[in-house]
C-alpha positions as CSV (number, residue, x, y, z in Angstrom):
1,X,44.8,-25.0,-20.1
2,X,42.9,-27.6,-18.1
3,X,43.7,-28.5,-14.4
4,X,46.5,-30.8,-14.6
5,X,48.6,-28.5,-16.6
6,X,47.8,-25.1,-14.4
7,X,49.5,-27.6,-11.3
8,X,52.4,-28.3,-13.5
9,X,52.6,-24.3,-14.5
10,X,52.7,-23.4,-10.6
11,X,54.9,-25.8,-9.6
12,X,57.9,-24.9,-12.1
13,X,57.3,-20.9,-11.2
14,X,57.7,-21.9,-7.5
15,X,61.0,-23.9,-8.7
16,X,62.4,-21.1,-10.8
17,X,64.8,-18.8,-10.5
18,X,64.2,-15.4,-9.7
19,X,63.3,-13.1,-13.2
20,X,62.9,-16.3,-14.8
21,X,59.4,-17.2,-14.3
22,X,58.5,-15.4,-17.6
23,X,61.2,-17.9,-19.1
24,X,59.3,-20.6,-18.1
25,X,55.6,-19.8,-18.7
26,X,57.1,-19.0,-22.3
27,X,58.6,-22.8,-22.7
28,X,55.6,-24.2,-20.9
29,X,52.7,-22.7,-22.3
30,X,54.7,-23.5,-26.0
31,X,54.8,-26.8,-24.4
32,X,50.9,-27.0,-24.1
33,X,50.2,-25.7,-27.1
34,X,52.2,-28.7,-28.9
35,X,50.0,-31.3,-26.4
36,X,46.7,-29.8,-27.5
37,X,48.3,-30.0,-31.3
38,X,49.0,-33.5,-30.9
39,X,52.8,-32.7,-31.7
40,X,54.5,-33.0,-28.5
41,X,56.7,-35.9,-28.7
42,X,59.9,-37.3,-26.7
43,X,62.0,-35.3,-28.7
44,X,59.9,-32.2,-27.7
45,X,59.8,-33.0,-23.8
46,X,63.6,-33.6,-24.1
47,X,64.2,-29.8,-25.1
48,X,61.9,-29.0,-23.0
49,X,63.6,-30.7,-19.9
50,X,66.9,-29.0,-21.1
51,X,65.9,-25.8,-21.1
52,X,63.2,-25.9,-17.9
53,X,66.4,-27.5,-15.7
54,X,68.8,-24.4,-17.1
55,X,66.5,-22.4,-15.0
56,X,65.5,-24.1,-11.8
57,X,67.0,-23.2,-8.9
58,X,69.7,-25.5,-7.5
59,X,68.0,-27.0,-4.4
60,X,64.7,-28.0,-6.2
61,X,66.6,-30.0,-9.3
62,X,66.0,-33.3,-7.9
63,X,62.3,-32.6,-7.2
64,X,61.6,-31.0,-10.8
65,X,63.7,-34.1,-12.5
66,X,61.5,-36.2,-10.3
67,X,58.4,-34.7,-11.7
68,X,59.7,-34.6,-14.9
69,X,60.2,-38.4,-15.1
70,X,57.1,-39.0,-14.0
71,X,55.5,-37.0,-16.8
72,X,57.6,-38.4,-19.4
73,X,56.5,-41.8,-18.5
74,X,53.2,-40.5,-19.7
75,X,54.0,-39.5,-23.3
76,X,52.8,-42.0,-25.9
């Protein structure tokens, strides 16, 4: 996991609900496995999205689709 991605790991267990931060280092460090594969797509980061918001806590949804977008407007 290189810099960029340990930033992106802390930042969604800080926006997480409580018991769910193993939820999301599950979806997120699947997620970086597929990104070092090569085999992380739009369709991937959509499902992602889905299931990370299902589990953020209500008053940080705006910031976490903020960041979101602005990661998705990286993908190839």
């Amino acid at each position: 996991m290189h810099e960029g991605q340990e930033q992106f790991l802390q930042f969604f267990l800080d926006a997480v609900q409580e018991g769910q931060q193993d939820q999301a280092k599950h979806l997120l460090f699947g997620a970086f496995g597929q990104m070092q594969s090569g085999t992380f797509d739009h369709a991937a980061f959509d499902e992602l999205k889905d299931q990370l918001l299902a589990i953020v806590k209500p008053d940080k949804q705006a910031q976490v689709q903020v960041a979101m977008a602005k990661f998705a407007s990286t993908l190839k």
